[in-house]
C-alpha positions as CSV (number, residue, x, y, z in Angstrom):
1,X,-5.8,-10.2,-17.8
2,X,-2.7,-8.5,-17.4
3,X,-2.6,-5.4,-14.6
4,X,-1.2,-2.2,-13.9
5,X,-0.2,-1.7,-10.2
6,X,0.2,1.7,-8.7
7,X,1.9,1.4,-5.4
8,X,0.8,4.5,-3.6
9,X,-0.2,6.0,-0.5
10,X,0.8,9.6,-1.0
11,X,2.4,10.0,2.7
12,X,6.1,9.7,3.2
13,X,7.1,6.9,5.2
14,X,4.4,4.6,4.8
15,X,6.4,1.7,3.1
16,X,5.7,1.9,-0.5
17,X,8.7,1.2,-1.9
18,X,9.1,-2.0,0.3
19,X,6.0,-3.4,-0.6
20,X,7.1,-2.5,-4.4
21,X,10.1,-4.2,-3.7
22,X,8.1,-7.3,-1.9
23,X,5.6,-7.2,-5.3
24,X,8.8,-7.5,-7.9
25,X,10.5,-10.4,-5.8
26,X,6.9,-12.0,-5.4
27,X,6.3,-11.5,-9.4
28,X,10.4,-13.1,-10.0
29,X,9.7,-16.4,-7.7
30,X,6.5,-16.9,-8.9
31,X,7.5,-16.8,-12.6
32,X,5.6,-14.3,-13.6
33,X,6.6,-11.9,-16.4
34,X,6.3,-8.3,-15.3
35,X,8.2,-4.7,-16.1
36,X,8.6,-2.2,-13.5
37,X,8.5,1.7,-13.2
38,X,10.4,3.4,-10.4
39,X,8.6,7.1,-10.0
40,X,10.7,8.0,-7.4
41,X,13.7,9.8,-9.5
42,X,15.4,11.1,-5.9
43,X,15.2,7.8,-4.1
44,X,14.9,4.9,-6.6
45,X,14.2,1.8,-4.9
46,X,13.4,-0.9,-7.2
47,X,16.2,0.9,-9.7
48,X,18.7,0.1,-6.8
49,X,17.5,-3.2,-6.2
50,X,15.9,-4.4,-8.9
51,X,17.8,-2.3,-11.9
52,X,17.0,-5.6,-14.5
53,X,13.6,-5.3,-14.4
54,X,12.7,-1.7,-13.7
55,X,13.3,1.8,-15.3
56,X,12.5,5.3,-14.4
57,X,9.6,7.3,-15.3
58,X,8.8,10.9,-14.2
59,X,4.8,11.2,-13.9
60,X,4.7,14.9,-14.2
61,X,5.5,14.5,-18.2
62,X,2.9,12.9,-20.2
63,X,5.2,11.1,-22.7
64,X,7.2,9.3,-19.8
65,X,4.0,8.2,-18.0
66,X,2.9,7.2,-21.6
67,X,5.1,4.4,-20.9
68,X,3.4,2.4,-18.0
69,X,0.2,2.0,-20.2
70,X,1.5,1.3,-23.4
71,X,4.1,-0.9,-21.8
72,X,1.3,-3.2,-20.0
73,X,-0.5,-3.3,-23.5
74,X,2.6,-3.6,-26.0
75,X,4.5,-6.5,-24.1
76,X,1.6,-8.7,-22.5
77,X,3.1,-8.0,-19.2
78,X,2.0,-6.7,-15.8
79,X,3.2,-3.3,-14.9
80,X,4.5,-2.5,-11.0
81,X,4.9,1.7,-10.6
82,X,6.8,2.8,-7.3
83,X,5.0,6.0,-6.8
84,X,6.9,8.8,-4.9
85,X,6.0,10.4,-1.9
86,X,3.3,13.8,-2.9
87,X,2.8,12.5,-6.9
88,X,-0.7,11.9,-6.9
89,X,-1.5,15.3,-7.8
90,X,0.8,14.8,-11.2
91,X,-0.1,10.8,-11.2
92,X,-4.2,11.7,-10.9
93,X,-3.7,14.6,-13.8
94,X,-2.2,12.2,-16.2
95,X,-4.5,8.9,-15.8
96,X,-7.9,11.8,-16.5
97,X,-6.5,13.5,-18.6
98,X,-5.1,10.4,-20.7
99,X,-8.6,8.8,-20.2
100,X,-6.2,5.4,-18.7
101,X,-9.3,3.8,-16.9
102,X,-11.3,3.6,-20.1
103,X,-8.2,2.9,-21.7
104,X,-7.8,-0.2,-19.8
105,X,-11.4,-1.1,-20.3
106,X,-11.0,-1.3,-23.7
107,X,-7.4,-3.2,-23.5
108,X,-8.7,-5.8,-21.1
109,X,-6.4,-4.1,-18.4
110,X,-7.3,-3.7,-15.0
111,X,-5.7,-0.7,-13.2
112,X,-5.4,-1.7,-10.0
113,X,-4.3,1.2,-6.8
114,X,-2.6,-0.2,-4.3
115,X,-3.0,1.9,-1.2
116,X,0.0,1.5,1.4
117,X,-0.6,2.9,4.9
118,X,0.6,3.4,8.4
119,X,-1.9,3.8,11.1
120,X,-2.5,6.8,11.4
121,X,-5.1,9.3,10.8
122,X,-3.7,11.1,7.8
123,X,-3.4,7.3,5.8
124,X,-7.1,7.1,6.0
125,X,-7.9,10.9,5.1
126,X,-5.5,10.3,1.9
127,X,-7.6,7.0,1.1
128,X,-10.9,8.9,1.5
129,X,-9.8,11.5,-1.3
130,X,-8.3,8.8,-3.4
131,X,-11.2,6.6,-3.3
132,X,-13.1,10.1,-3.9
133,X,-11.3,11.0,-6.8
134,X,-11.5,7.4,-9.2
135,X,-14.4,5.9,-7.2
136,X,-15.5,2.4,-8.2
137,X,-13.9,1.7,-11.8
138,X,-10.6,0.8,-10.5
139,X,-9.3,-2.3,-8.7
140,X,-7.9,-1.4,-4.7
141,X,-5.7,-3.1,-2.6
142,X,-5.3,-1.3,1.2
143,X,-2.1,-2.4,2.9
144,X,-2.0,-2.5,6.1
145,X,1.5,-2.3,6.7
146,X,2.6,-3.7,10.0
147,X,6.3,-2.5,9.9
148,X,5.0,1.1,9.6
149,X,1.9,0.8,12.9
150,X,0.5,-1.6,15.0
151,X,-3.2,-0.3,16.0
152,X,-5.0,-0.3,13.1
153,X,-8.7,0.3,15.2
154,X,-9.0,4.0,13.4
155,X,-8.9,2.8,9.8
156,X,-10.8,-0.6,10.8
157,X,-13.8,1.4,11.8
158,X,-13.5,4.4,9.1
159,X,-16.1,5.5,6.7
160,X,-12.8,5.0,5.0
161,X,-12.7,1.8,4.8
162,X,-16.4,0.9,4.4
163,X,-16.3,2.6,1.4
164,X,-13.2,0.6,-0.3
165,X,-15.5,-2.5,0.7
166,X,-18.1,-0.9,-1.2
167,X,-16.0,-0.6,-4.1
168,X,-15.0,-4.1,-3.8
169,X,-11.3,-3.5,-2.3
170,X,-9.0,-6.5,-1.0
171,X,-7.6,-5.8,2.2
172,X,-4.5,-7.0,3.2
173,X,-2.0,-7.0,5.9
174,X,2.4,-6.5,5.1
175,X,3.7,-8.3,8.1
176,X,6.5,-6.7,9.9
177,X,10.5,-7.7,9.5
178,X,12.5,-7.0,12.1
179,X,14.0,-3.7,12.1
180,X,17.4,-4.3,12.0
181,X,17.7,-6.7,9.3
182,X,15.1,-4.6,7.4
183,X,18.2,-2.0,7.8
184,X,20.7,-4.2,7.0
185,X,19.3,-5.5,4.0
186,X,19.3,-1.6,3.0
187,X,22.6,-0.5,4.1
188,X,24.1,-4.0,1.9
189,X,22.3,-3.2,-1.2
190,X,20.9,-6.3,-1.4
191,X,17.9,-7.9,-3.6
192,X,15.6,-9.8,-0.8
193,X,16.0,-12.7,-2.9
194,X,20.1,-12.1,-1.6
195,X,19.2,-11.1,1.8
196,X,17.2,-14.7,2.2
197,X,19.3,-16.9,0.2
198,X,22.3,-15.5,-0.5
199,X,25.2,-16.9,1.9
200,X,28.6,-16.5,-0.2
201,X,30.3,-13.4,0.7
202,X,32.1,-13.8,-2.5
203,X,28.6,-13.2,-4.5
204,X,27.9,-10.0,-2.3
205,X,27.2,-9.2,1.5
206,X,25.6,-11.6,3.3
207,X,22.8,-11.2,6.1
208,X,23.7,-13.5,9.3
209,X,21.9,-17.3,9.3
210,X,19.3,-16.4,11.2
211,X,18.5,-13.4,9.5
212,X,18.2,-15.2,6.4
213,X,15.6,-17.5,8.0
214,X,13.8,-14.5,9.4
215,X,13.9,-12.6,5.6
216,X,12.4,-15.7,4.7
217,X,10.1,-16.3,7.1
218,X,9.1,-12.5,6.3
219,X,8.1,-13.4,2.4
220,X,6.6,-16.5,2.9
221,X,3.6,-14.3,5.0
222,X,4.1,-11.4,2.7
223,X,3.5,-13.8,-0.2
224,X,0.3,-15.0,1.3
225,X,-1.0,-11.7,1.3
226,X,-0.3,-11.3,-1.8
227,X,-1.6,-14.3,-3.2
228,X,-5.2,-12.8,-2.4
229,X,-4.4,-10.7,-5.1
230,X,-2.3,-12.1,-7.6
231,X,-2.9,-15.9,-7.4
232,X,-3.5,-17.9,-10.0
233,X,-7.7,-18.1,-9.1
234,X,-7.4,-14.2,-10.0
């Protein structure tokens, strides 16, 4: 049953287009076919990094967003979205209007809203109206994102969060990387398949030996996350 993943989160900052970028390297070394949308037209992240597999699409026009749905039916594949910072107003006016939860139903999709947060209070208020606004039909996956907070108590004991349960959410936790490769990896340009594996300069900048083993380290727990939601028992 092939997927449509909305990496969201709404707030700036939160690490949404790292975890998109963890999701397309995850989907590549797993040997999964998948096509990507990169919503953030200013910023562009999985264009920059991952420009083979991704395109942009602007979800305040209809006939772009078009794309993520009929893409996901059309081609068999998974879809990954990179949702910008302050879309869900255009993303939630396009999925009702379009009728892309029944949609999906009747494809055999599964929509599935990934929710990417820091730890703070305004991540939680944001999953409270989301939650609000599709409630049950969709599938939810809450990241806790590690490299973005480390106190997590608020959310943990939220109405929040007993309501995802309710809804039958995966929680999961995004591990932190160190800071400064996490920077250098961005300031390079590099794929994170490059910044773990990649030690010829003459192939492209390289991160330091232990910093590959750190990027590395990094997936392998990201990936086990993941694998709550993507393995093959899904």
């Amino acid at each position: 049953m092939n997927r449509i993943h909305f990496v969201g989160g709404e707030k700036g900052g939160v690490g949404k287009s790292v975890l998109a970028r963890v999701l397309a390297q995850y989907y590549i070394d797993r040997n999964k076919p998948f096509s990507a949308f990169d919503a953030d037209l200013s910023h562009g992240a999985l264009i920059r990094y991952y420009g083979d597999y991704s395109k942009p699409v602007d979800v305040s026009r209809f006939d772009s967003a078009d794309q993520i749905a009929e893409t996901c039916a059309e081609q068999g594949c998974d879809v990954l979205v990179d949702l910008a910072a302050q879309s869900a107003r255009n993303v939630d006016r396009w999925i009702a209007e379009s009728g892309l939860v029944e949609f999906a139903e009747e494809m055999g999709l599964v929509v599935t809203l990934w929710h990417v947060m820091d730890d703070g209070t305004d991540s939680v208020r944001l999953l409270e109206k989301t939650l609000d606004t599709y409630g049950p039909r969709p599938a939810y996956v809450i990241v806790r994102n590690h490299g973005r907070g480390s106190d997590f108590a608020f959310f943990n004991e939220s109405e929040a969060k007993a309501k995802a349960e309710a809804y039958g959410a995966t929680i999961i936790d995004l591990p932190e990387l160190h800071g400064a490769s996490m920077r250098k990896i961005d300031r390079i340009g590099a794929s994170l398949w490059a910044a773990a594996n990649n030690k010829d300069e003459a192939v492209g900048p390289t991160l330091g030996m232990l910093e590959r083993q750190r990027v590395r380290v990094w997936l392998s727990k990201a990936y086990g996350e993941l694998d709550r939601v993507l393995g093959e028992e899904q």
